[in-house]
C-alpha positions in Angstrom: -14.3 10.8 -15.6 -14.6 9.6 -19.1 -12.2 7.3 -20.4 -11.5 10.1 -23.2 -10.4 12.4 -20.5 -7.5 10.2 -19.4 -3.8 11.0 -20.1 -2.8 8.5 -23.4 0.4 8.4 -21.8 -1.4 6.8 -18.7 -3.9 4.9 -20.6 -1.6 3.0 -23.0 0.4 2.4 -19.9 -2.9 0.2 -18.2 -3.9 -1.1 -21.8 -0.3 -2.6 -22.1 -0.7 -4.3 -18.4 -4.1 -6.0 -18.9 -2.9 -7.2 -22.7 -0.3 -8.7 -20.9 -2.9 -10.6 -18.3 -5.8 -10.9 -20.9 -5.9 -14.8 -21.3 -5.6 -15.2 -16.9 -7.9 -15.9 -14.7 -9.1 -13.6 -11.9 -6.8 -11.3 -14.2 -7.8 -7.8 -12.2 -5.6 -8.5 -8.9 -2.2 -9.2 -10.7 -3.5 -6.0 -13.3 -3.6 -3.3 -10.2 -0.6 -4.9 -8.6 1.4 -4.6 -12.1 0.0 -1.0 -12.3 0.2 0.2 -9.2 4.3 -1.3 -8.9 4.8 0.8 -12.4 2.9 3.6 -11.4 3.4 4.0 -7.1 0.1 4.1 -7.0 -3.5 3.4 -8.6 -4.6 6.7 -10.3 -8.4 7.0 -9.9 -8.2 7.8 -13.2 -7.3 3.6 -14.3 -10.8 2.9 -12.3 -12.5 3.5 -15.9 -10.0 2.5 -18.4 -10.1 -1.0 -16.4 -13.6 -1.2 -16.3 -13.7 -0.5 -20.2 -10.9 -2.8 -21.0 -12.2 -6.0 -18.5 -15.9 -5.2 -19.9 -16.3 -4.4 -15.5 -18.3 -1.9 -13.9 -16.2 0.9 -12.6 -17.9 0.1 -9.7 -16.5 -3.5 -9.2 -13.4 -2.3 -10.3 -13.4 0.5 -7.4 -14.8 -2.1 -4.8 -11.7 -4.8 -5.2 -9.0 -1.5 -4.8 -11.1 0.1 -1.9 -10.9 -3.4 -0.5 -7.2 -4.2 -0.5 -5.5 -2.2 2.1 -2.5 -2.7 -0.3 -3.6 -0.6 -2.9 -3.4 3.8 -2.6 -4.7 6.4 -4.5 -1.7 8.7 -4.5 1.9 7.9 -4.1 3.6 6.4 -1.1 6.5 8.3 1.1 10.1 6.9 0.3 9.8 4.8 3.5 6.4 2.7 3.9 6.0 2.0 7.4 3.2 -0.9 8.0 2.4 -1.5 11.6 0.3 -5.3 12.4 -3.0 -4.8 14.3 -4.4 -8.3 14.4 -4.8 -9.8 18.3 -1.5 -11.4 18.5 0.5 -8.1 18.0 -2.5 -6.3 19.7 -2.0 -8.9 22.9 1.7 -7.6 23.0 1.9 -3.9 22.5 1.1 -2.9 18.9 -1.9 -0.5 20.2 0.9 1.4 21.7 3.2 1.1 18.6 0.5 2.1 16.7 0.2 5.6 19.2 4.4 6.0 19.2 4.5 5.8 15.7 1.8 8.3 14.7 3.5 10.7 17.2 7.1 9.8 15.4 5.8 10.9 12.2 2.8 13.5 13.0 0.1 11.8 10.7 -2.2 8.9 11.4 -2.4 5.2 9.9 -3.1 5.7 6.4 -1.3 9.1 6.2 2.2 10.5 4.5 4.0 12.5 5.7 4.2 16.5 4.3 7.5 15.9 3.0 6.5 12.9 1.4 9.1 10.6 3.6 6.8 7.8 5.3 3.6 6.6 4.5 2.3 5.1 7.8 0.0 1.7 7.0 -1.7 -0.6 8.7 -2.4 -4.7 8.5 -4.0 -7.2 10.2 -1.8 -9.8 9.6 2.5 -9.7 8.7 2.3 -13.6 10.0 4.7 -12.9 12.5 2.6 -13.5 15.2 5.3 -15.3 17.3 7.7 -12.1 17.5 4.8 -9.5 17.8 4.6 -6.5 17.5 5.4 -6.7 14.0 6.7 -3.6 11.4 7.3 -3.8 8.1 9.3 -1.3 6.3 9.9 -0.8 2.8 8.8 -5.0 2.8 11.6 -6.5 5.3 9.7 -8.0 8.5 10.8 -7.2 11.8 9.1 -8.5 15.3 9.2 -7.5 18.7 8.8 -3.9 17.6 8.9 -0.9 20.1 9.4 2.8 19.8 12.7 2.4 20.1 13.6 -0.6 17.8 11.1 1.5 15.1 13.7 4.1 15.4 16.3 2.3 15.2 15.2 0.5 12.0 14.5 3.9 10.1 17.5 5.6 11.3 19.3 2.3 9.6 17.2 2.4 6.6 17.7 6.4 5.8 21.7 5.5 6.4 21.3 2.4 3.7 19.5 5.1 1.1 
């Protein structure tokens, strides 16, 4: 997609994020974090306006996003569901969690739900090892997660909204 193509609206939007990180160093991580918080997500379309701007290729650019599990390419449900997968969490039950929660919601890791109401991640470390399984939704930690505690916690956050 060339750089022409891209909305202005959208454009001046990225230019005004890496002006405001031009003088930092290893300025491209807090530029997608700052776009992607503004945004909800990191258009493909910013892939060339940031490689233009940081004098990058698009594909370096593309490479650090594809990289970070924390970065999307289209907008996250109102509740982001993130499920740990590394050893500890595995050695307690998350594989299971992991199974429960795709059959909660009716997508896979990495999916949204149709109506757009959970996005369903996952992460290989929340560094709550000691209280494993470990959930995070909508970025407050919980441990010793189960089906049932997983429900409990959504049907408390959709009662906070």
């Amino acid at each position: 997609m060339a750089v022409d193509s891209v909305d202005a609206s959208l454009m001046e939007q990225v230019r005004a994020v890496v002006e405001a990180h031009r003088d930092d160093r290893g300025a491209l991580l807090p530029i997608l974090h700052d776009i992607q918080d503004q945004l909800g997500h990191l258009d493909p379309a910013v892939v060339p306006v940031l490689a233009a701007e940081l004098n990058m290729s698009r594909a370096d650019v593309h490479g650090v996003i594809s990289f970070y599990s924390d970065f999307r390419a289209e907008p996250a449900g109102t509740t982001t569901v993130r499920l740990c997968r590394a050893e500890a969490c595995q050695s307690v039950g998350a594989e299971q969690l992991v199974a429960d929660a795709e059959h909660i919601f009716g997508v896979k890791v990495g999916q949204t739900t149709p109506d757009r109401s959970v996005t369903l991640e996952q992460v290989f470390c929340l560094g709550n090892c000691a209280l494993g399984p470990a959930a995070q939704v909508n970025g407050r930690l919980y441990g010793r997660v189960d089906r049932g505690r997983l429900i409990g916690i959504l049907a408390a956050e959709e009662s906070a909204e």
